[in-house]
N, C-alpha and C positions, 0 to 999 in steps of 0.2 A: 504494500500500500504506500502509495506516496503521499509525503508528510503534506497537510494541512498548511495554505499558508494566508497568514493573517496581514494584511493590510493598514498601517496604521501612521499616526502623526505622531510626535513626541507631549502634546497636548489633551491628548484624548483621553477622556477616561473611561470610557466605553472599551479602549482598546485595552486600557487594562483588565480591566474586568473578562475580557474576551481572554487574555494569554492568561491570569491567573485561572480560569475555565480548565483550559488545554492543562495548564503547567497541574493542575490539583486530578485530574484525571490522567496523569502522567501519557499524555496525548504529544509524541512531538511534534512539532509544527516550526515554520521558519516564517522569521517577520520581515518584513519588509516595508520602509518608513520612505512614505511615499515624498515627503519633505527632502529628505536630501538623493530620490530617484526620481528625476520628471519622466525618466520613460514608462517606469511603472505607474505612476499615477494617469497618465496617457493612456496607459492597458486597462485601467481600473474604468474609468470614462467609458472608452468607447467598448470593453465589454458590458458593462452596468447602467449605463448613461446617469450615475451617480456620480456626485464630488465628495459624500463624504465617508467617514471611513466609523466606524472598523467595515471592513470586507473581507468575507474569508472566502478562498476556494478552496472548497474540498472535491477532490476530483475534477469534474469535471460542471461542477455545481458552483456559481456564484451566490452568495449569502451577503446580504447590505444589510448593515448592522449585526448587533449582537442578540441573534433569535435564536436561543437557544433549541426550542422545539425542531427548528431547523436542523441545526448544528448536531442534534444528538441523533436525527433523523438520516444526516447524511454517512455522520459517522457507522451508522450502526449498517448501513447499507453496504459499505465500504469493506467493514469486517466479517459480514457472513458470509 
């Protein structure tokens, strides 16, 4: 399975709450701070047509915000 990756600013506190998620369900995942990547933020956009963050892709799934029901939806897809 390839890791979960979170989309975020250094501001956000939504995105904490997203990686402390990940980090207490010993979930890994890799972040990516779209503040110091404009190409990523770019990919964020024009897959989402959102500006803000958290955004997680898991798989092949975009998630805007921190929706859990989602997130543990996509997760559990991933692992059966």
């Amino acid at each position: 399975m390839s890791k979960p990756i979170i989309f975020t600013t250094s501001t956000c506190s939504w995105c904490r709450r997203a990686k402390r998620y990940f980090k207490e369900r010993k979930v890994p995942f890799k972040e990516v701070n779209i503040e110091r990547d404009p190409d990523a933020a770019r990919d964020v956009v024009r897959k989402t047509g959102q500006k803000g963050v958290p955004v997680i892709k898991i798989g092949s799934s975009w998630i805007v915000g921190f929706d859990r029901d989602r997130i543990e939806k996509e997760l559990a897809r991933r692992t059966s």
